[in-house]
C-alpha positions in Angstrom: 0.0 0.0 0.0 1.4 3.5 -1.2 -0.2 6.9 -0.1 -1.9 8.4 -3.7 0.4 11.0 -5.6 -1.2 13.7 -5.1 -1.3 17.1 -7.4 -2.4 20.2 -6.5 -3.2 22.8 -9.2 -4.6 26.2 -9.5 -7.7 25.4 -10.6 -10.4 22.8 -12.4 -9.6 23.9 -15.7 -5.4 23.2 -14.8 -7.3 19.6 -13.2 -8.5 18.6 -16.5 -5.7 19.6 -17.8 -3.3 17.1 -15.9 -5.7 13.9 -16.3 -5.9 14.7 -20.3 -2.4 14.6 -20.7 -2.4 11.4 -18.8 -5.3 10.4 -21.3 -3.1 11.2 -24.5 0.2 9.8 -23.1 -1.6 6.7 -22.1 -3.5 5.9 -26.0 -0.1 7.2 -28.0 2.0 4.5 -25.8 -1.2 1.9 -25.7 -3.5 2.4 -28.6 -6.5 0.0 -27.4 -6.5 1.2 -23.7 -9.2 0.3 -21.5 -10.6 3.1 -19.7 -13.1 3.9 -16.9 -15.4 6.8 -17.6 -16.8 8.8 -15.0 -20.1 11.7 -15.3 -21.4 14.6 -13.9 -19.6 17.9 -13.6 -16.5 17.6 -12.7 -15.2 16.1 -15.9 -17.2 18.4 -18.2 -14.1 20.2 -19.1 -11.8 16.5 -19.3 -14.2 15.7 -21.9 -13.5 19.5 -24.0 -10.0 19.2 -23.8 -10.5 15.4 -24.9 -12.3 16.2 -27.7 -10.2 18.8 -28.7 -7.0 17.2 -28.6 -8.7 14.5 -31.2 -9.9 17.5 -33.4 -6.0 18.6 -33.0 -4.7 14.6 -34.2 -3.2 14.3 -31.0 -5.4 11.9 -29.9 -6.6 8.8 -31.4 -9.7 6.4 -29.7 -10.5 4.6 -32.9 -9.0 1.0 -31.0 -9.7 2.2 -27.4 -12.1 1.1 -25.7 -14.5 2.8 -22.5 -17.0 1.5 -19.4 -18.6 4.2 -18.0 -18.7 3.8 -14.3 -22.6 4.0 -13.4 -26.2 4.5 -15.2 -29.6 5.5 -14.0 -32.4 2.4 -13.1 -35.0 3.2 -15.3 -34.3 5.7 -17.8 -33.4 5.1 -21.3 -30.9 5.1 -23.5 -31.5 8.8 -25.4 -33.4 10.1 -22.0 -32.9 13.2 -20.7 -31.0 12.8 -17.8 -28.8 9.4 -19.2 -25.4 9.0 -18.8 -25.4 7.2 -22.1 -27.1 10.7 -23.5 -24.8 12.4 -21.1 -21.4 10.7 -22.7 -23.0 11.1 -26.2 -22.7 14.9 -25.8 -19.9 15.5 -24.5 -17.3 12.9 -25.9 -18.4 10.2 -27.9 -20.1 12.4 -30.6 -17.0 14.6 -30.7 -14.0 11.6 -31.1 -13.5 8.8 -33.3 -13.9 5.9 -30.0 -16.7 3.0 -32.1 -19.6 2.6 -31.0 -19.0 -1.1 -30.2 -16.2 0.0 -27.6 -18.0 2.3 -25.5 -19.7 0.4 -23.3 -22.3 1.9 -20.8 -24.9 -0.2 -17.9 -28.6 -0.9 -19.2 -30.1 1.1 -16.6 -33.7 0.0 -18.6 -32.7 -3.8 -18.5 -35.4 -6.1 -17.4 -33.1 -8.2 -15.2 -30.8 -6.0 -13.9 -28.4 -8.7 -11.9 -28.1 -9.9 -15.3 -27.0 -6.5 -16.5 -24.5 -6.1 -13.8 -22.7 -9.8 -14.2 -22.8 -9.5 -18.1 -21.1 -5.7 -17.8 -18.6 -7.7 -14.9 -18.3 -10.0 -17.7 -17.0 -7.7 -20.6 -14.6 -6.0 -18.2 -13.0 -9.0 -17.6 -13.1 -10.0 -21.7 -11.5 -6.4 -22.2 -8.3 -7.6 -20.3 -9.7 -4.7 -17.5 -9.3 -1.3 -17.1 -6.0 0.3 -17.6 -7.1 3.9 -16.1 -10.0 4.2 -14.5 -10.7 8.0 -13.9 -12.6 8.9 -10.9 -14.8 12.0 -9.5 -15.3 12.0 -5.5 -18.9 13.0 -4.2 -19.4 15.0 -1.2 -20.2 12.0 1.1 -17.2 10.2 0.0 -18.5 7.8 -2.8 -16.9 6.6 -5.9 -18.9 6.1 -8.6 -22.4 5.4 -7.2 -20.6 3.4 -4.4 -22.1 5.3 -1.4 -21.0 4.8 2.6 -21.1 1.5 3.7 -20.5 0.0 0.5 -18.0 -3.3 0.7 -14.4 -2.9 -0.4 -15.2 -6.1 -2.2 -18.7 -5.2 -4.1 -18.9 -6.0 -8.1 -21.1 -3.9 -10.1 -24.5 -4.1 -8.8 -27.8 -1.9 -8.2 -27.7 1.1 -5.6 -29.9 3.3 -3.5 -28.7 6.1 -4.6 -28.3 8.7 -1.2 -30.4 11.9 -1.0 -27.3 14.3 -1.2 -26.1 12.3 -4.3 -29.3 12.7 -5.8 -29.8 16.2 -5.1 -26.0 16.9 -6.3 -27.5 15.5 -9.9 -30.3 17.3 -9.7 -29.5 19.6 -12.9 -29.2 17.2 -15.5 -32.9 16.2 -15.0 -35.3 18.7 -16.8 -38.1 17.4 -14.7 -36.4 17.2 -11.7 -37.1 13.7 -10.8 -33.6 12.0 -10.3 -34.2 8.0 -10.1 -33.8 6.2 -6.3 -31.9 3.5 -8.3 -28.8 3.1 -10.3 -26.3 0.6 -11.9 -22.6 1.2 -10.8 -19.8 -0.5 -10.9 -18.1 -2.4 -7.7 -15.2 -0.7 -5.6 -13.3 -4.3 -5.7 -13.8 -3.5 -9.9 -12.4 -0.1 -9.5 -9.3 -1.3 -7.1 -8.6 -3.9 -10.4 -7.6 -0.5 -12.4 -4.4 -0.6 -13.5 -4.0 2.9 -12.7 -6.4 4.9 -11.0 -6.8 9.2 -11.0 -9.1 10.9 -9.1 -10.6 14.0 -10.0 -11.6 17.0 -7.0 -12.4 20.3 -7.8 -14.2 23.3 -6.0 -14.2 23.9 -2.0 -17.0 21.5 -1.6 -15.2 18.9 -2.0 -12.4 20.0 0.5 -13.6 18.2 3.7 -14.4 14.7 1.6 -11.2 15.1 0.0 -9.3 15.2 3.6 -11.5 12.3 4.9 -10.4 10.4 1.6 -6.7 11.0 2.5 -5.9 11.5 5.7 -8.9 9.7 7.7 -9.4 5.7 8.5 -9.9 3.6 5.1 -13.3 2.5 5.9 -16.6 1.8 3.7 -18.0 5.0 5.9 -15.6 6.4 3.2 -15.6 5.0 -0.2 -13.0 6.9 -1.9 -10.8 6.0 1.2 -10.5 2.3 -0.4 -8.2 4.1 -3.1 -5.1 4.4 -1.1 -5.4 0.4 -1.0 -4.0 0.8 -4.4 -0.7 1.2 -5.5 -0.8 3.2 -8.6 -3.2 6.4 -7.9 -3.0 9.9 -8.6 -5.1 12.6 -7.1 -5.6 15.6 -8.9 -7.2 18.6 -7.1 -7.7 22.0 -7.6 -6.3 24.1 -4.5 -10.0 25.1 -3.1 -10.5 21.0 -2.8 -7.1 20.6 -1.0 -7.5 23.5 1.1 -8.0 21.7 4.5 -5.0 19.2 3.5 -2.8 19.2 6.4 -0.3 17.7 4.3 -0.6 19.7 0.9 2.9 18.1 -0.6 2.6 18.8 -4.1 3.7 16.3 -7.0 3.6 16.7 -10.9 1.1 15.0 -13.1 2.3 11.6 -14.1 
């Protein structure tokens, strides 16, 4: 066990920055890389710089290959409020990555344990994930792993918490964010080759201390992440502000 590289940087848009130039150096070096998507917010700008680095030819995705971490129970496909609709937007219509190797939970599936082993299933097929790229919510989860998920849970179904709900809030019109969604296991996410974790604004400062510097418990998702040898955590310096230790390494 090795304590996360951590990099502090000036702000989100200096963030993305870091974890897109450990996107490009990662494809040049391994063309048909396996990573591990995440959505919401925090990699809005990941996904512009992504998209415009492939406009520039400095990136290729045509042989890579992507499983986004989590979908919504019950909503389609091209619904309002989808992470498949979500990842459409903002990266896969704006690269060259094939359809057939972006690969996104059923969050409509009529047996959704069957949906959760079979996505297991293609992980494993894939060879698993090289980088698995990571957001941290305010209570601590990782993906939609919330507190008191085991260390050793596969993808399966959550109940998603109120906080996390209501910090999703925007991307449904309606505002009626499902109770239910389809993410993918912490023991999945510690398989990563190589793991980065994304934390940006000053609400994320107290999580981002527990995450670090408190007990590595399932009270704590993201705390499981310093089980792992090979992470890097990226944070702007509003999200490291209560670090007691805020040693500052370069992106890797």
């Amino acid at each position: 066990m090795a304590d996360p590289a951590l990099s502090i940087v000036e702000d989100a848009s200096s963030a993305a920055r870091v974890v897109a130039d450990r996107v490009e150096e990662l494809i040049r070096g391994r063309p048909n890389a396996v990573l591990a998507l995440p959505t919401g917010r925090t990699p809005l700008r990941l996904y512009d710089l992504l998209a415009e680095r492939y406009r520039a030819g400095r990136i290729d995705f045509r042989s890579a290959r992507t499983f986004n971490l989590d979908e919504w129970v019950g909503v389609g496909r091209r619904a309002p409020g989808s992470y498949a609709a979500f990842m459409d937007e903002h990266l896969f219509s704006r690269v060259n990555l094939r359809p057939e190797n972006r690969a996104i939970p059923d969050g409509a599936a009529t047996d959704l344990n069957a949906e959760c082993a079979g996505y297991e299933e293609r992980i494993r097929e894939a060879g698993g994930i090289d980088l698995a790229i990571l957001g941290i919510g305010r209570n601590g989860h990782i993906g939609f792993n919330e507190p008191g998920t085991p260390f050793d849970s596969r993808t399966h179904v959550v109940d998603v918490a109120v906080e996390t709900r209501a910090a999703n809030q925007w991307s449904f019109p309606d505002g009626r964010v499902p109770t239910r969604a389809i993410t993918v296991g912490i023991a999945t996410i510690l398989e990563a080759r190589e793991i980065v974790l994304m934390a940006t604004g000053a609400a994320k400062s107290a999580v981002l201390r527990r995450m670090l510097e408190g007990p590595i418990e399932p009270s704590c998702p993201a705390s499981a992440l310093r089980l792992h040898p090979h992470v890097q955590v990226v944070a702007d310096a509003p999200s490291a502000a209560d670090l007691r230790s805020r040693t500052e390494a370069p992106g890797r």
